[in-house]
C-alpha positions in Angstrom: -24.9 -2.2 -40.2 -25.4 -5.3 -41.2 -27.2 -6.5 -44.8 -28.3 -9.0 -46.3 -30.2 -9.6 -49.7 -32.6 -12.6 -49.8 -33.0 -13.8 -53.5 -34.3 -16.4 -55.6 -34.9 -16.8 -59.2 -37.5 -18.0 -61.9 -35.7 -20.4 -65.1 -36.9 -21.8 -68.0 -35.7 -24.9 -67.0 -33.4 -26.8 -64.5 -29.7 -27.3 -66.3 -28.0 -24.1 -67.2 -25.3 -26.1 -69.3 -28.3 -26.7 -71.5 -28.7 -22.9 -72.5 -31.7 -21.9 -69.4 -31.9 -18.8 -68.9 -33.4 -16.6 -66.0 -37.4 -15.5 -66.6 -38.1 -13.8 -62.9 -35.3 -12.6 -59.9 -36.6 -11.7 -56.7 -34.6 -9.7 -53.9 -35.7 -8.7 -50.1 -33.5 -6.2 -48.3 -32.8 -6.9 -44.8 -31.0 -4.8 -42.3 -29.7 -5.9 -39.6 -31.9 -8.5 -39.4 -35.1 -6.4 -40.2 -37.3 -6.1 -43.8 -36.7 -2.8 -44.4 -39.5 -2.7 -47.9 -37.0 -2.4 -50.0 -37.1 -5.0 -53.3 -35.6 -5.7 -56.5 -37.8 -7.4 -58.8 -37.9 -7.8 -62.7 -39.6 -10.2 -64.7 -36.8 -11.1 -68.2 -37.4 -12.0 -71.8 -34.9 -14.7 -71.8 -35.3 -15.6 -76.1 -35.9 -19.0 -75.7 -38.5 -21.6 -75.0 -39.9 -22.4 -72.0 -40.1 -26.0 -70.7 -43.1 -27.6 -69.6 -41.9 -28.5 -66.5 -40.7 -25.3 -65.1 -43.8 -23.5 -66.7 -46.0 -25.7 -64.4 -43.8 -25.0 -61.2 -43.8 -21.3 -61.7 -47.1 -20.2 -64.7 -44.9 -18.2 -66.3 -45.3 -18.3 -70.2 -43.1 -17.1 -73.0 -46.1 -14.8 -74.1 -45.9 -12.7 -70.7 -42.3 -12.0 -71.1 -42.1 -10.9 -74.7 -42.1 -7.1 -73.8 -39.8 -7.1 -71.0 -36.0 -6.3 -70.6 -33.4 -9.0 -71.0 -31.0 -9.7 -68.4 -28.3 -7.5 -69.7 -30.2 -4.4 -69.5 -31.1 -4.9 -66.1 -27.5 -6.5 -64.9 -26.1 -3.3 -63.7 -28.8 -2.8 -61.7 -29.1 -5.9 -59.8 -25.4 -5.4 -59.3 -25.9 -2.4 -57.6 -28.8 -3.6 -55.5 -27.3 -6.0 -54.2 -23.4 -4.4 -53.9 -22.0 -4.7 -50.0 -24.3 -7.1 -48.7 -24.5 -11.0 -47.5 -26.8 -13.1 -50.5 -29.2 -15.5 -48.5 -30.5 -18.1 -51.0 -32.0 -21.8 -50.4 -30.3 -24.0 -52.6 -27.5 -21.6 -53.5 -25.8 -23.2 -56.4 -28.7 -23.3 -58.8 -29.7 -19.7 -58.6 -25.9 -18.7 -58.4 -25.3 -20.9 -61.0 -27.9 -19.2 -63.6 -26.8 -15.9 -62.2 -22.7 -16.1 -62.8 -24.3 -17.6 -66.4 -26.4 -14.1 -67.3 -23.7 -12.0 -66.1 -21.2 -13.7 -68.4 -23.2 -13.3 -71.7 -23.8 -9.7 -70.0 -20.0 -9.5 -70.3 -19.2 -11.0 -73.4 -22.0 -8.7 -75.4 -20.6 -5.5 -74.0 -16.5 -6.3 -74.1 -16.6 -5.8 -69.9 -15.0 -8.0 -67.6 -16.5 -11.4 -66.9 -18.1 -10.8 -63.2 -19.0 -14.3 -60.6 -21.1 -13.2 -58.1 -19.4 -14.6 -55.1 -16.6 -12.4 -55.9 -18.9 -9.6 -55.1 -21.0 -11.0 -52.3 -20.6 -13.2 -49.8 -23.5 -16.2 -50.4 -25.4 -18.1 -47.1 -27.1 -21.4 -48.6 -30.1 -22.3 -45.8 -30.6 -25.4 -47.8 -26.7 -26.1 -46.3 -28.3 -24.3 -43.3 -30.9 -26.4 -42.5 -29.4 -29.7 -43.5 -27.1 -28.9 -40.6 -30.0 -28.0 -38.2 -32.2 -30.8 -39.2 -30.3 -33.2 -40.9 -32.1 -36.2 -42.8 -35.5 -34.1 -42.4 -37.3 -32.3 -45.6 -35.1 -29.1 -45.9 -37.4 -27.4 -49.3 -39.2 -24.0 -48.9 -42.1 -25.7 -48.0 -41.2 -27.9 -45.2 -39.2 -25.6 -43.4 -42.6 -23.6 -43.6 -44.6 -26.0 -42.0 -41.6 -26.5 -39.4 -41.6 -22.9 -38.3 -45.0 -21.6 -38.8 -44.3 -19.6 -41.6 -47.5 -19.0 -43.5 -47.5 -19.6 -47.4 -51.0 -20.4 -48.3 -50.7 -18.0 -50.4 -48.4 -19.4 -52.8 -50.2 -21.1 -55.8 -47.2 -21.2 -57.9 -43.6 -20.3 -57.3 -42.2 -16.5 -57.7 -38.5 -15.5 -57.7 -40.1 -11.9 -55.2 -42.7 -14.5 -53.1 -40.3 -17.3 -52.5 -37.7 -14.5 -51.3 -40.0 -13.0 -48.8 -41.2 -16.6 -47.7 -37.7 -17.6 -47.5 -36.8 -14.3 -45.7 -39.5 -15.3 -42.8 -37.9 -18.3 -42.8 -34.1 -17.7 -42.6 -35.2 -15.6 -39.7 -37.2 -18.2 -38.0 -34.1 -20.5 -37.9 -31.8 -18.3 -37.3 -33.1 -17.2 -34.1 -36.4 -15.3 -35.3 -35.2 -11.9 -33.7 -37.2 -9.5 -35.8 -40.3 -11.1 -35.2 -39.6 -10.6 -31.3 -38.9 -7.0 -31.5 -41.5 -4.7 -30.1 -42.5 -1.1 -30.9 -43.1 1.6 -28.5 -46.8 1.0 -27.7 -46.7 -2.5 -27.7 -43.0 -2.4 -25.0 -45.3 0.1 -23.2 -48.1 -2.3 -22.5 -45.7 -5.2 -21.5 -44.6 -2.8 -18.9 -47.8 -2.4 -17.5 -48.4 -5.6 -17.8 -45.7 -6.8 -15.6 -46.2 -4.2 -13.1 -49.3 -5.1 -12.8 -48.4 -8.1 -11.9 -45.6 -8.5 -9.4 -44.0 -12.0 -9.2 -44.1 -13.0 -5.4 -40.9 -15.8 -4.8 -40.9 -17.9 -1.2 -37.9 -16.7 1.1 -34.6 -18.9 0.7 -31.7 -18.9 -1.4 -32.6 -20.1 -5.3 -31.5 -23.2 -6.6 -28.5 -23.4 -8.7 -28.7 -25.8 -11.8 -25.7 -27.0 -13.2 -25.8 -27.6 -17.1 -24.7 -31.2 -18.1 -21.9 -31.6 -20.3 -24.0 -33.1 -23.0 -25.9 -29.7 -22.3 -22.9 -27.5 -23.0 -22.1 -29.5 -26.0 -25.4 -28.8 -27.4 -25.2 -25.0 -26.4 -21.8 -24.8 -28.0 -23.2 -26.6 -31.4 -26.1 -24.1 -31.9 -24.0 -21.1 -31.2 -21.9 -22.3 -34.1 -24.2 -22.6 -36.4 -26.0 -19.3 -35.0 -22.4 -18.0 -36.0 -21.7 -19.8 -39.4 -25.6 -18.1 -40.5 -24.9 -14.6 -39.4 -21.0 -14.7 -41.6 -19.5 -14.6 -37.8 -21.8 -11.1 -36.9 -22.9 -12.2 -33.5 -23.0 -10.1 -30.1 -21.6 -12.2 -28.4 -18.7 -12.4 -30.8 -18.8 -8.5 -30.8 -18.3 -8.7 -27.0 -15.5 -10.7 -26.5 -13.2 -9.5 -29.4 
């Protein structure tokens, strides 16, 4: 089985050497490639201001976070959630960054063991991602949207749970877009039907053979990589040959 946690995060501002602290995290379950509804989602007190500038990104004022947990009471529990799986997050080492920071103070107030997240997960970046796939293109959330037809109309503001589900269409849209091809039982059904419905007829003759091009098979080779590098080496093909 293989899982992977999609996850962003809400700040009160951008540099977390200047004291930021988390104010939303946002995690999608996916299994084996599929959302399987399951979430992790808290919205933190972090006792400090909020700056302008993030509060206009994401509408999230000091006032709505006044009766909710800090980050230590809930640090266990994102721990937990997101134990044995892959972290796919755009722009990585900001949210990691803030993360490793909460789960330090987490440590220090309780006398545990100082815990970085990479040590417990491995982390895909599809910022990194895309940059590879399209490089010197417009890699934010947005953009890749518009590239691959994700639909975020939706999205007034930013949200640590929204951006992860829009970023969980997305990964899978670049990386191949699998789940969104798989088809129940009805719907395989009425393909079938479909298709026998309507034999192909071919002309008599032996088919033509087309040869890639080198420049082809370099190309093929290339994506397979990357295919490779996004799914932390979990690819069929990979399966089949080892």
């Amino acid at each position: 089985m293989s899982r992977q946690i999609v996850l962003d995060t809400e700040t009160t501002g951008l540099e977390v050497g200047q004291g930021h602290r988390i104010i939303e995290v946002g995690c999608v379950e996916l299994v084996n490639r599929r959302p399987t509804g399951k979430v992790f989602h808290h919205y933190v007190n972090p006792n400090r201001e909020i700056d302008a500038g993030a509060a206009a990104v994401h509408g999230i004022t000091l006032a709505k976070l006044y009766d909710k947990p800090r980050f230590e009471q809930i640090a266990e529990e994102f721990l937990a959630f997101v134990e044995d799986s892959e972290l796919v997050i755009h722009n990585a080492p900001f949210d990691v960054g803030f993360l490793d920071e909460e789960l330090r103070l987490h440590a220090l107030r309780n006398g545990g063991e100082r815990i970085r997240l990479r040590s417990r997960c491995p982390v895909l970046d599809t910022l990194a991602l895309a940059k590879e796939l399209h490089p010197g293109q417009r890699n934010g959330l947005d953009a890749l949207c518009k590239r691959y037809a994700v639909d975020n109309s939706h999205r007034e503001y930013h949200g640590a749970l929204l951006d992860a589900r829009i970023l969980a269409d997305v990964y899978l849209a670049m990386t191949g877009g699998q789940s969104a091809l798989a088809l129940d039982g009805a719907a395989r059904t009425a393909l079938t039907d479909v298709l026998a419905s309507q034999p192909v007829e071919r002309a008599p003759g032996a088919l033509p053979v087309i040869q890639a091009t080198a420049a082809e098979l370099a190309a093929h080779e290339t994506m397979l990589a990357l295919i490779t590098k996004a799914s932390g080496g979990k690819t069929l093909w990979q399966s089949e040959t080892t």
